[in-house]
LUMLOKOL-672626 format. One record per residue (C-alpha): residue in three letters; x, y, z. Coordinates in steps of 0.02 Angstrom, whole numbers, padded with zeros to 5 digits, always signed. Layout:
<atoms>
ALAXYZ;...
</atoms>
This chain:
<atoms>
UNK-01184-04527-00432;UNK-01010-04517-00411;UNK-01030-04336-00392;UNK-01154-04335-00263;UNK-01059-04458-00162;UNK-00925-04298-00161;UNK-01053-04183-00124;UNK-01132-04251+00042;UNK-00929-04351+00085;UNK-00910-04181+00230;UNK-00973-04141+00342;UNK-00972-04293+00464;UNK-01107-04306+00570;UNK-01118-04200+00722;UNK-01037-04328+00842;UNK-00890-04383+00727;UNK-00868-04192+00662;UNK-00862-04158+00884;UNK-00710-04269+00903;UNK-00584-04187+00773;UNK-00446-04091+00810;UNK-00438-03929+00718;UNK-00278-03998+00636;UNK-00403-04145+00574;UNK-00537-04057+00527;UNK-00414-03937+00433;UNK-00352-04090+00319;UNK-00509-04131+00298;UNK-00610-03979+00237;UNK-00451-03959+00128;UNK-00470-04119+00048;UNK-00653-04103+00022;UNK-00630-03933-00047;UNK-00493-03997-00166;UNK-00628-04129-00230;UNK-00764-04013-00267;UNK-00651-03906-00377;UNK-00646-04070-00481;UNK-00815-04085-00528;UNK-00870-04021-00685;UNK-00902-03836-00681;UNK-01063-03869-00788;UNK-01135-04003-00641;UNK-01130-03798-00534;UNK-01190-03696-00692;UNK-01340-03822-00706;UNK-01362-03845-00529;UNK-01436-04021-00534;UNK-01390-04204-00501;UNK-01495-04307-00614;UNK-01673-04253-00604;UNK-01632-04168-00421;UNK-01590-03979-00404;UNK-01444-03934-00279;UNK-01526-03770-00206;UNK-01658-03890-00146;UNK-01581-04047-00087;UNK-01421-03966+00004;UNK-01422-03886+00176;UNK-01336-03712+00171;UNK-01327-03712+00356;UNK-01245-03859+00348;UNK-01177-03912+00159;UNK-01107-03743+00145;UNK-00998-03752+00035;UNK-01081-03833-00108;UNK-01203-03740-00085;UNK-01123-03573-00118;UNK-01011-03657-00260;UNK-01201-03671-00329;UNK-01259-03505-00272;UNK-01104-03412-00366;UNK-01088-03520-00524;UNK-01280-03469-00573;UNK-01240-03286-00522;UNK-01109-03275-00627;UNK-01174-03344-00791;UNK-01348-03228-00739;UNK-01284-03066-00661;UNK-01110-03037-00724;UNK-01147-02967-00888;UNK-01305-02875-00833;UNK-01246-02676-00830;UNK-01429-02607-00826;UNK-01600-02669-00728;UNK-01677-02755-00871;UNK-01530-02872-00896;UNK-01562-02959-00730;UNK-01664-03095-00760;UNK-01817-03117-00640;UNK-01773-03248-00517;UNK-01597-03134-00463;UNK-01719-03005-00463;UNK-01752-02941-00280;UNK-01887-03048-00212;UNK-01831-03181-00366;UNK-01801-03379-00315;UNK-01640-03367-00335;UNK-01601-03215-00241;UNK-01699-03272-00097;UNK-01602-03414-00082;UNK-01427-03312-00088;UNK-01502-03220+00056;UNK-01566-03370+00162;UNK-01377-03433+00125;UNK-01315-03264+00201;UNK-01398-03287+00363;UNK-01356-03475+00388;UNK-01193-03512+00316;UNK-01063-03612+00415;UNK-00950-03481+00459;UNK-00794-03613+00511;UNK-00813-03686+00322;UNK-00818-03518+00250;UNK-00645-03473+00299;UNK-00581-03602+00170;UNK-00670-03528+00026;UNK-00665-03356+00067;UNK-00650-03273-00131;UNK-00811-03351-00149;UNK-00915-03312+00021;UNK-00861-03131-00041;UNK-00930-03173-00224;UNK-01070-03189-00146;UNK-01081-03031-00054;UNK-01012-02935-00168;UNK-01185-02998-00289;UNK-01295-02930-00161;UNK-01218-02756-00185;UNK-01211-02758-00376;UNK-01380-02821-00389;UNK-01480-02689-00273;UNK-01356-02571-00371;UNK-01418-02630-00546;UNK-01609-02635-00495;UNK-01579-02458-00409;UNK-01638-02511-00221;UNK-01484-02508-00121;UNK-01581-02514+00043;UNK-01635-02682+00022;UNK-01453-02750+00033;UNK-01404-02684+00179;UNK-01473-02803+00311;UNK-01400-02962+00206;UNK-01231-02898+00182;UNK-01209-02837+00355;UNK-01285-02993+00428;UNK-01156-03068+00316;UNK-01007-02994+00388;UNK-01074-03014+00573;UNK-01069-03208+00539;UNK-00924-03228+00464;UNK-00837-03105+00580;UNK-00941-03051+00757;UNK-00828-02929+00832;UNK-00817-02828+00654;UNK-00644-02784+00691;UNK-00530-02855+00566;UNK-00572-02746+00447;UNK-00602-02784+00259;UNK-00662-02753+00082;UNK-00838-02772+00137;UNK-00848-02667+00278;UNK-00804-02508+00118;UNK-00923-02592+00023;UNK-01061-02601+00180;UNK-01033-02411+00206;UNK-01051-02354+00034;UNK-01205-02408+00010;UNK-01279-02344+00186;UNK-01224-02177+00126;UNK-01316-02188-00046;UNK-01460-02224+00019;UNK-01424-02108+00191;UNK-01471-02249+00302;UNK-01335-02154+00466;UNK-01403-02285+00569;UNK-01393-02435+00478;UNK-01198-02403+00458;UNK-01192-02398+00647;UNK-01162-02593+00692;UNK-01013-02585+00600;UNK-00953-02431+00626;UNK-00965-02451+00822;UNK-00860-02591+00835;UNK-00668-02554+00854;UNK-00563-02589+00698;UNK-00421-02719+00778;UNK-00328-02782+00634;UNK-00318-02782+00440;UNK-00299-02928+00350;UNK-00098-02966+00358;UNK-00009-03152+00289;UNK-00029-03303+00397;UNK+00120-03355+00518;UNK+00188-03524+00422;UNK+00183-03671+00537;UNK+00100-03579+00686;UNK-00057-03665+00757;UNK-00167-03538+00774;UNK-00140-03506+00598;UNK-00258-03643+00533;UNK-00429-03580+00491;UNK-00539-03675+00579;UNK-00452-03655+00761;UNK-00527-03572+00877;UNK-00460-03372+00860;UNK-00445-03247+00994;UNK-00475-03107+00853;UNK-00553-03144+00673;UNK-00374-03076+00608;UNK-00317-03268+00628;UNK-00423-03310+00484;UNK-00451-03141+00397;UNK-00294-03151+00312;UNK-00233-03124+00160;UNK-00230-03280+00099;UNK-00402-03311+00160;UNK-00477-03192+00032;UNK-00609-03156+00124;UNK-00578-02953+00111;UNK-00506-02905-00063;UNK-00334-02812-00066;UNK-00341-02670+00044;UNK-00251-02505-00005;UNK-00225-02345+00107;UNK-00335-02243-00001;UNK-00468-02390+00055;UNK-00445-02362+00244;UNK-00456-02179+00217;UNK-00604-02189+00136;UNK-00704-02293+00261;UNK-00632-02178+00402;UNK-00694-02037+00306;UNK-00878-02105+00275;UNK-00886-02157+00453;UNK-00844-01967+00512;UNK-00999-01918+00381;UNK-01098-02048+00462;UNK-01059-01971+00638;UNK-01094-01802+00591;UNK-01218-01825+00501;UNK-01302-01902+00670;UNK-01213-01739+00774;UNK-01073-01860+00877;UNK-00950-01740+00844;UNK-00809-01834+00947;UNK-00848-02006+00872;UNK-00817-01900+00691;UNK-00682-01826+00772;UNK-00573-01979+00827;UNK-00632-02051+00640;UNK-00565-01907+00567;UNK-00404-01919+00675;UNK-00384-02088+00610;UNK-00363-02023+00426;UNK-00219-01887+00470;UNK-00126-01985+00588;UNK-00129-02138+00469;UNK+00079-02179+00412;UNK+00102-02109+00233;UNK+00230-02074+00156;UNK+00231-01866+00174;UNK+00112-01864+00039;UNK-00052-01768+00074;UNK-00223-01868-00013;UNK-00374-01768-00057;UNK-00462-01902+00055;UNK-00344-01830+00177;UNK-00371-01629+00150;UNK-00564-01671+00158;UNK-00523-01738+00333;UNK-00424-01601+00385;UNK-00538-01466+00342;UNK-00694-01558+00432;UNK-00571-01586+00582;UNK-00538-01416+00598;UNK-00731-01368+00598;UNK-00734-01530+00685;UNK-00630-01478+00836;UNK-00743-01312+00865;UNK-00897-01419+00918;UNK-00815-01542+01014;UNK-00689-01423+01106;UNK-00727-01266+01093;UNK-00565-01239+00976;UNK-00461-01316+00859;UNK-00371-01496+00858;UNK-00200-01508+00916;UNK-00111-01635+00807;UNK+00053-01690+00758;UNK+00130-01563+00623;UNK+00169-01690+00470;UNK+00254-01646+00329;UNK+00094-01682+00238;UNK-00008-01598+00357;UNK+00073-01441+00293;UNK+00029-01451+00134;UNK-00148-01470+00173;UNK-00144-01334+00314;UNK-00083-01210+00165;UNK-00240-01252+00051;UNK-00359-01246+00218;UNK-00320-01072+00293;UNK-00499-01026+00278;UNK-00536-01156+00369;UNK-00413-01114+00518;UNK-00483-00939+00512;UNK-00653-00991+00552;UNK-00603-01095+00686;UNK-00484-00940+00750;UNK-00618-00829+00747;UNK-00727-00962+00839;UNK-00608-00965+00974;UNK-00615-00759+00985;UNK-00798-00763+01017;UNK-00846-00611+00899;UNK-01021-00697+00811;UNK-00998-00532+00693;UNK-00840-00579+00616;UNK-00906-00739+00614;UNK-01048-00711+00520;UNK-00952-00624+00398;UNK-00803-00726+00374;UNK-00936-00879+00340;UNK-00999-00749+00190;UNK-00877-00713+00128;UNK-00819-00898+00113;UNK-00962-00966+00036;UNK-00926-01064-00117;UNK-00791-01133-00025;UNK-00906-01199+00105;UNK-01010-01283-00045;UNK-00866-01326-00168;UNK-00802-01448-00019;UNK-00970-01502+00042;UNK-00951-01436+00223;UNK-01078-01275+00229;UNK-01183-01374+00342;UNK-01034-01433+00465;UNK-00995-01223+00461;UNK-01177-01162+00508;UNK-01146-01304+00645;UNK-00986-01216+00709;UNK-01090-01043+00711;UNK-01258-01102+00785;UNK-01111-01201+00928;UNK-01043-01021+00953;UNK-01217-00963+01039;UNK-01212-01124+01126;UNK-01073-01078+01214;UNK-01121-00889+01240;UNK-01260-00965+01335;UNK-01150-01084+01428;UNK-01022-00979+01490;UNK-01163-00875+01561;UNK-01157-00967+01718;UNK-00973-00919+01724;UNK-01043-00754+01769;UNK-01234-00772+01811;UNK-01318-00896+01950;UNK-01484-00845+01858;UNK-01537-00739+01701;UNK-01729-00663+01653;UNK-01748-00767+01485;UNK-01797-00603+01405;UNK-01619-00520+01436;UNK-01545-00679+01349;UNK-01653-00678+01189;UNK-01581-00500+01205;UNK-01406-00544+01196;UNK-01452-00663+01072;UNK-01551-00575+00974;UNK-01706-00686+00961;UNK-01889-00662+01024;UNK-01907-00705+01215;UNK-02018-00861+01155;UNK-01903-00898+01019;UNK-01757-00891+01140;UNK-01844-01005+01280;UNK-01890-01152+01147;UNK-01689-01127+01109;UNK-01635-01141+01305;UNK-01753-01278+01294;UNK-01687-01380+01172;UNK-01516-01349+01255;UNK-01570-01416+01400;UNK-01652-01581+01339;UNK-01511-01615+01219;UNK-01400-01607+01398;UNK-01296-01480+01329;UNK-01345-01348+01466;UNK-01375-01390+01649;UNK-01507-01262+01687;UNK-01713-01257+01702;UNK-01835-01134+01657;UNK-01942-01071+01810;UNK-02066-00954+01848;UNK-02038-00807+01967;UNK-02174-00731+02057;UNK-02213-00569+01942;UNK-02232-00713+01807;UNK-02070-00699+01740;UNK-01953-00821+01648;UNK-01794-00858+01727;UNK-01644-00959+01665;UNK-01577-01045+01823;UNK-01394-01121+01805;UNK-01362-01272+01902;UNK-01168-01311+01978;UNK-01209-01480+02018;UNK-01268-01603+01911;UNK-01371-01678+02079;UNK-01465-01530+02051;UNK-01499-01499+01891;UNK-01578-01620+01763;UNK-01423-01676+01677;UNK-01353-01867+01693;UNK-01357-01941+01860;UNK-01240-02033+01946;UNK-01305-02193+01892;UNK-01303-02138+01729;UNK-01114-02061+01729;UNK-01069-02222+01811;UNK-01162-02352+01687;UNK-01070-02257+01562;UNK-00912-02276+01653;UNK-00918-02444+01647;UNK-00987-02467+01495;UNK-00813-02371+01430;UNK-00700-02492+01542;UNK-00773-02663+01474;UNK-00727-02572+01305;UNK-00577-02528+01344;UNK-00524-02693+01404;UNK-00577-02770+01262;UNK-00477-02666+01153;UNK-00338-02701+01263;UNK-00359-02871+01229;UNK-00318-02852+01064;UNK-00198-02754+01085;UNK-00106-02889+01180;UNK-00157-03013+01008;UNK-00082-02882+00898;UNK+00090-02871+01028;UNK+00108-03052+00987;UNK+00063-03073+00820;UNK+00206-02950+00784;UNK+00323-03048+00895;UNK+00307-03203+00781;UNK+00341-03094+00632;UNK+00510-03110+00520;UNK+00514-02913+00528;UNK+00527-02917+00718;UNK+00651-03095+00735;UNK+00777-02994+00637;UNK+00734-02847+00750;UNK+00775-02926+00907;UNK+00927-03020+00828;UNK+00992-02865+00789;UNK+00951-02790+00947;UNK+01039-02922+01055;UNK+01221-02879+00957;UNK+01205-02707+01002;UNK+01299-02663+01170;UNK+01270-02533+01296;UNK+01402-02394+01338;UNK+01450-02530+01491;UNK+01470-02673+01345;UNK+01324-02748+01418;UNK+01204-02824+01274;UNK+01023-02692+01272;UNK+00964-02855+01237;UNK+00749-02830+01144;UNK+00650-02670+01187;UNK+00492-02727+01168;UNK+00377-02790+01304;UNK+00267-02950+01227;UNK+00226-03018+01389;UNK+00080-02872+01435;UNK+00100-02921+01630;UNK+00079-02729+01628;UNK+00059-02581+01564;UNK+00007-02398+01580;UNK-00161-02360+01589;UNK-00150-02200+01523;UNK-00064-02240+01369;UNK-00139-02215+01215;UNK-00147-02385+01158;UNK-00221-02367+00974;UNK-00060-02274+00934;UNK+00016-02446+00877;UNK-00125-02510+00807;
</atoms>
C-alpha cells in the first residue's frame, strides 16, 4: 500500500493545486516524479496494486503521469520486439484494450505534468506510429498523434521530432490535408537549452511560446539535426503542391536553401532547388531570385535543365517548351518532378490566356481555342475552369449571332473575382498573423538577449570605441518599441 499511497500523493486537489506558485508546484511535481522512479519497475510491467489494475483505477486526465509510466512500461515489454504484424499481440492491436486506452490517454493528458516527463509522453507517441506502421494502417494514427502534439503544444510552433514523424506518415498514406494543421502553423522556435536560474524557465510557468518548455532538456522532441528540418520543409512543399499552393511550397522550399550550412549542398537541398526553380514559374511567372551561396552553386551546376525550362518559360515559345520537356524526360522521372513540369507547361497557356487582356477587351472563344489549339468546346470548359479557380477575371457571354465571347474584366468590381470584402477579410486575416509572428519574434529577441553567446557579445561590444573614442556601446535592439514593418522578420528566425 505503500505504493499506492505514492501513486495518488499529487496531484492536490483542485483548490490546494489553485494556490501554488509555479515555483511550488515545480518542487513538487519534481519530488513526486523522483518517487515514482522508485517504485519497482515490475509494480508498471504488471500494472496492478494488489488485486486492482492501474489502467482502471487512475485518471489519465488527471493522474497523468502514472498513468503513462503504466501505458509505456506494457508497450515496451509488448511492442518493442514486434518487427512484423503478427508479433503484436491483440490488445496493442488497433482497436485492442490496451491501445484504446493509449489513445484515450492522448486526448486527455495533463499537458502542465507532461513537460516533466517529456522522453516518455514521446514514448508514447512514438508507439502510435510504430504500431499503425507494423499492422500496415498508417491512417489510423494520424488523428492521435496530431491531437497529441496540439495538447502538449497549441500553437505547433516549436518545432520537434514529432512534427517529422506526423508528416511522414501523412505522406505514406497521401492524406495532403491531414498534414495541414501542422503545417499551417508558423514554426517559431526549435528546441534550444533552458536559461539556468531564469523564471520562466521552469516548466510549469505560464509560457508566452511552447519554446519555454520544449527544450532540450525537456525531451519532449528528440535531437534535432539540419538534415531533420530540411526534411520536414521539404515534405511540407510536397504537401503544398501536391494541393496546387504553389507560394505556400514556395516559401517552404525557400526555407530549405536559405537554411545556414556550412557551404555544403544536401541532396535534400538540390531536390529543393530544382522544385523551386519549376516552383518559381507558377507562382511568378519566372524564376526565384535568391541569394547566390556557395552551395547554391554547386546545385545550380547539376540543375541546368532545370533553369532551362524555367528560361524557356519566361520566353513564351510553348514549342521549345514542349520539346525541351522531351527531351528531358528521365530526368523529370529520375527526380520525381514530371508532374511539377507538365504543371509549369499547362501554367504557360494560363498565362497566354491572361496576357490576352493586355491586348484584347474581348475575344470570340473560337479564335482562342485557335491559338490554343483545342476544340472551341474544349477551349470554353478550359476558360471556364480558369475562371472558377479565380485565376482569370473574365466571363463567357453570348453575343447576338449566338456566339461565344471571352470578356476580360479590369476591375475586379466587375468581374467575378474576390470582392472587397473578401480581399479585405483576407487582409486582416494576414495582419492578425503577422502580429502574431511578430510576437514571437519579440520572444525569440529576448531569449537571445539572456544567452551566454550574446553577454559576451555585448561585453565585447561595449570595449570597442568609435573613430571619436566614444564606446559603440550593443547593436542590438531587445526592447521592440519599434520596428520596420517591412522588414523581413523570419530572416532571424
Amino acid at each position: 500500500m505503500a505504493d499506492a499511497a505514492v501513486i495518488f500523493n499529487f496531484p492536490p486537489d483542485q483548490a490546494a493545486l489553485e494556490q501554488l506558485s509555479p515555483a511550488e508546484y515545480d518542487q513538487h511535481i519534481r519530488q513526486y516524479v523522483a518517487q515514482l522512479g522508485r517504485i519497482n519497475k515490475a509494480v508498471w510491467v504488471v500494472g496492478q496494486l494488489g488485486d486492482q489494475n492501474l489502467l482502471e483505477i487512475l485518471n489519465p486526465a488527471v493522474n497523468s503521469i502514472p498513468y503513462l509510466y503504466v501505458l509505456t512500461h506494457q508497450l515496451s515489454t509488448k511492442v518493442d520486439a514486434a518487427n512484423i504484424a503478427l508479433q503484436v499481440p491483440d490488445d496493442c492491436r488497433p482497436s485492442g484494450e490496451l491501445w484504446l486506452k493509449l489513445i484515450n490517454f492522448l486526448n486527455v493528458f495533463d499537458p502542465i505534468q507532461m513537460r516533466y516527463v517529456g522522453g516518455d509522453w514521446r514514448m508514447a507517441v512514438e508507439y502510435v506510429d510504430k504500431i499503425v506502421r507494423l499492422m500496415d494502417t498508417p491512417a489510423i494514427g494520424l488523428v492521435p498523434i496530431r491531437t497529441a502534439i496540439s495538447r502538449m503544444d497549441p500553437t505547433m510552433g516549436t518545432f520537434t521530432s514529432l512534427h517529422l514523424l506526423y508528416l511522414r506518415l501523412c505522406h505514406e498514406v497521401r492524406a495532403y490535408y491531414e498534414a495541414l494543421p501542422v503545417l499551417d502553423q508558423y514554426i517559431h522556435s526549435f528546441p534550444s537549452q533552458p536559461i539556468a536560474g531564469a523564471e520562466f524557465t521552469l516548466p510549469c510557468a505560464d509560457h508566452f511560446t511552447s519554446a519555454g518548455y520544449i527544450t532540450q532538456r525537456s525531451w519532449i522532441s528528440d535531437r534535432i539535426t539540419a538534415a531533420d528540418v530540411h526534411e520536414y520543409f521539404l515534405l511540407g512543399a510536397n504537401t503544398y503542391l501536391a494541393l496546387r499552393q504553389y507560394k505556400q511550397a514556395q516559401l517552404f522550399l525557400e526555407y530549405i536553401l536559405t537554411a545556414p550550412t556550412q557551404n555544403v549542398a544536401s541532396g535534400l537541398m538540390a531536390e529543393a532547388y530544382r522544385k523551386w526553380v519549376l516552383v518559381g514559374c507558377l507562382v511568378d511567372g519566372g524564376t526565384i531570385k535568391t541569394a547566390n551561396t556557395h552551395a547554391l552553386r554547386t546545385i545550380k551546376t547539376a540543375s541546368k535543365a532545370y533553369e532551362t525550362v524555367a528560361e524557356i518559360f519566361q520566353g513564351g515559345d510553348p514549342t521549345r517548351l514542349q520539346a525541351e520537356i522531351d527531351v528531358g524526360a528521365q530526368i523529370w522521372n529520375e527526380d520525381g518532378n514530371t508532374g511539377l513540369v507538365r504543371e509549369v507547361q499547362e501554367h504557360q497557356a494560363k498565362l497566354f490566356v491572361k496576357n490576352l487582356q493586355k491586348t484584347y477587351a474581348a475575344a470570340p472563344v473560337s479564335t482562342v481555342a485557335k491559338w490554343l489549339g483545342q476544340t472551341p468546346d474544349a477551349a470554353e470548359a478550359y476558360l471556364k475552369d480558369l475562371i472558377d479557380d479565380g485565376f482569370l477575371n473574365a466571363t463567357i457571354e453570348q453575343s447576338a449571332d449566338g456566339q461565344q465571347i471571352l470578356r476580360f474584366h479590369s476591375e475586379l468590381a466587375t468581374g467575378p473575382r474576390k470582392t472587397k470584402e473578401q480581399q479585405l477579410s483576407e487582409l486582416m486575416a494576414q495582419t492578425n498573423r503577422t502580429n502574431e509572428l511578430a510576437e514571437h519574434v519579440k520572444a525569440a529577441t529576448q531569449r537571445l538577449s539572456l544567452s551566454k553567446e550574446y553577454v559576451e557579445f555585448a561585453k565585447k561590444k561595449a570595449r570597442q570605441k568609435d573613430d571619436s573614442g566614444q564606446p559603440l556601446g550593443e547593436t542590438m535592439d531587445t526592447s521592440w518599441d519599434a520596428y520596420d514593418q517591412d522588414e523581413d522578420m523570419m530572416a532571424d528566425l
